[in-house]
Structures are given as structure tokens and as C-alpha cells.
C-alpha positions as CSV (number, residue, x, y, z in Angstrom):
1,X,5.7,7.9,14.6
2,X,4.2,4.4,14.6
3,X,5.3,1.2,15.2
4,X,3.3,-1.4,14.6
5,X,2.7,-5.4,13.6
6,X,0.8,-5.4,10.3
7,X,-0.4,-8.6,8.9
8,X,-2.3,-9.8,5.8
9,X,-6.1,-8.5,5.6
10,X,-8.9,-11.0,6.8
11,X,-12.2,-10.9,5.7
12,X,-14.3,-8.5,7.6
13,X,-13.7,-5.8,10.0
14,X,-10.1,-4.5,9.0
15,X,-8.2,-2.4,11.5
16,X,-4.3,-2.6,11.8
17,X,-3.6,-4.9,7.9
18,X,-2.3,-4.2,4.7
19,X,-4.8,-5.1,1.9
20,X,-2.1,-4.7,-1.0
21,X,0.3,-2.7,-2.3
22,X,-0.9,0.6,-1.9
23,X,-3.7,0.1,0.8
24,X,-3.7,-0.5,4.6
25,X,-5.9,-0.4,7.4
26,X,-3.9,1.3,10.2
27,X,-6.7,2.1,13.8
28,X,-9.5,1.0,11.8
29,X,-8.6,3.9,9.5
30,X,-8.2,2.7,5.3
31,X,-5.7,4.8,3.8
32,X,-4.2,4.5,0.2
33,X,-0.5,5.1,-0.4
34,X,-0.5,8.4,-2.4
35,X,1.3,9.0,-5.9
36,X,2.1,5.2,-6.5
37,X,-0.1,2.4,-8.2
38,X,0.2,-1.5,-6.9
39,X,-0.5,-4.5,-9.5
40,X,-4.3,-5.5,-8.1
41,X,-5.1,-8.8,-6.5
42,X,-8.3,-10.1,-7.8
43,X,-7.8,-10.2,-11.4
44,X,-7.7,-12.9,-14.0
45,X,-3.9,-11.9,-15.3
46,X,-1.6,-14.5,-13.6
47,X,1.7,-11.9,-14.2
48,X,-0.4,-8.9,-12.3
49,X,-1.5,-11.2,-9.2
50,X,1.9,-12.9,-8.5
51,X,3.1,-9.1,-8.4
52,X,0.4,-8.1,-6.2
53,X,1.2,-10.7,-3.6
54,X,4.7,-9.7,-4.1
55,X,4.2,-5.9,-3.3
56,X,1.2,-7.0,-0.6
57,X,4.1,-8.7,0.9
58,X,6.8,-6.5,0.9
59,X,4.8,-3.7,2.3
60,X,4.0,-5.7,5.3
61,X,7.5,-6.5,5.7
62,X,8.9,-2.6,5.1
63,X,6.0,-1.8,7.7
64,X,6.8,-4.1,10.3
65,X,10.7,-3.4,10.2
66,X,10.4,0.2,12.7
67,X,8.5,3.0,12.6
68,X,6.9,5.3,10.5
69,X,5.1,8.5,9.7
70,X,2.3,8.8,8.4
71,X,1.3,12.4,6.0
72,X,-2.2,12.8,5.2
73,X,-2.8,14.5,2.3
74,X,-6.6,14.3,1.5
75,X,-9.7,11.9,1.4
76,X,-10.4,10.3,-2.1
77,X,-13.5,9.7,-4.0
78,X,-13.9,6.3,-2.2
79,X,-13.4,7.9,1.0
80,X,-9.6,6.5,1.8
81,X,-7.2,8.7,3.6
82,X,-4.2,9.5,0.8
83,X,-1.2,9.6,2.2
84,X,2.7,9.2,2.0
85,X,3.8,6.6,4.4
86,X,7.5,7.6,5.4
87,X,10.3,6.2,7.3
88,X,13.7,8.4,7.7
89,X,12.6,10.9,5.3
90,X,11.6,7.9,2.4
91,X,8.6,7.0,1.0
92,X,7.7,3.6,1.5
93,X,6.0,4.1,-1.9
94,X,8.7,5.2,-3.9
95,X,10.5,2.0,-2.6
96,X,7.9,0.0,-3.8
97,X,8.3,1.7,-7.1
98,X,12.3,1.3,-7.7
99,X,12.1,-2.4,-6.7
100,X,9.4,-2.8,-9.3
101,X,6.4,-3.8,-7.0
102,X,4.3,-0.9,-7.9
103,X,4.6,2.1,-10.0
104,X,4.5,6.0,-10.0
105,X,0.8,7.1,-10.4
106,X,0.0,8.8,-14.2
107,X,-3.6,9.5,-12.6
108,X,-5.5,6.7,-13.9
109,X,-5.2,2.7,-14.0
110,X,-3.3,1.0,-16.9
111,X,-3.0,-2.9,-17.3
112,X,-0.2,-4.5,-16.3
113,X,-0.7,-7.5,-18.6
């Protein structure tokens, strides 16, 4: 189980942030939130950004509220750690999904726009 204060990621060396919706730092280790997909930050759609800060955001705070688990699954093509962050047995990630901050993963991107 950890317990641990997350903020928003800084530029450079990342170690205990969340990036966005489905990506953290947690000890220096990047891992990406498995079987969901978060809106992205740094793209031109106005809609998809405001929902990105909005599931960046709410991330930190579901983080930040007690602990967690954290089950690793595998290492992606990028090299991230996938994983399914829990807390009592829930997926933070399928949280994200029913409050409409992010959405199950159909194995590639789609727009949100």
C-alpha cells in the first residue's frame, strides 16, 4: 500500500507527479494506468484539453485522498509500467471512466473532438 502527496508534473526530472489522466510518476518510476484512455493535454481541441485538466486533476485528488495499490501488469512499447491503480478493491481508472474523465481502452486512440 502507498500513501503518498502527488502534485502536478514539472518540467524535468519527474518522480512522485501525475502527468494526466492515465500517467504518473510514482519513485521516479512512469507508469500508465492500464485498460482506460485520458483526453490528452497538448492538443489544439479546446473540448479535449479542458477534459484533460479535469481528469489530470481529479487523479491527483483520488491519489492524494489514502492509500493505494499498485498491480503491475507489463512494460509497454514506450517503456511505462501498466498498471491498475486500486484503492479498496476499485480501480482508480474505472472511476475515472464512470465520471466521464477518461474512457475504457478499445486498443487504439480515437479523437475526442
Amino acid at each position: 500500500m502507498l500513501a503518498s502527496a502527488l502534485a502536478i508534473c514539472a518540467p524535468g526530472p519527474r518522480d512522485h507527479c501525475v502527468h494526466d489522466g492515465d500517467t504518473v510518476w510514482i519513485e521516479g518510476e512512469k507508469i500508465r494506468l492500464q485498460h482506460i484512455d485520458a483526453p490528452e493535454l497538448n492538443i489544439a481541441c479546446v473540448y479535449e484539453r479542458e477534459l484533460a485538466l479535469q481528469a489530470r486533476d481529479r487523479l491527483i485528488a483520488l491519489l492524494n485522498t489514502d492509500s493505494f495499490e499498485i498491480a503491475r501488469t507489463a512494460k509497454d512499447r514506450y517503456g511505462r509500467t501498466l498498471a491498475v491503480i486500486n484503492r479498496g478493491g476499485r480501480s482508480l481508472g474505472d472511476q475515472l471512466v464512470e465520471e466521464g474523465l477518461a474512457r475504457t481502452w478499445s486498443g487504439r486512440r480515437e479523437p475526442w473532438c
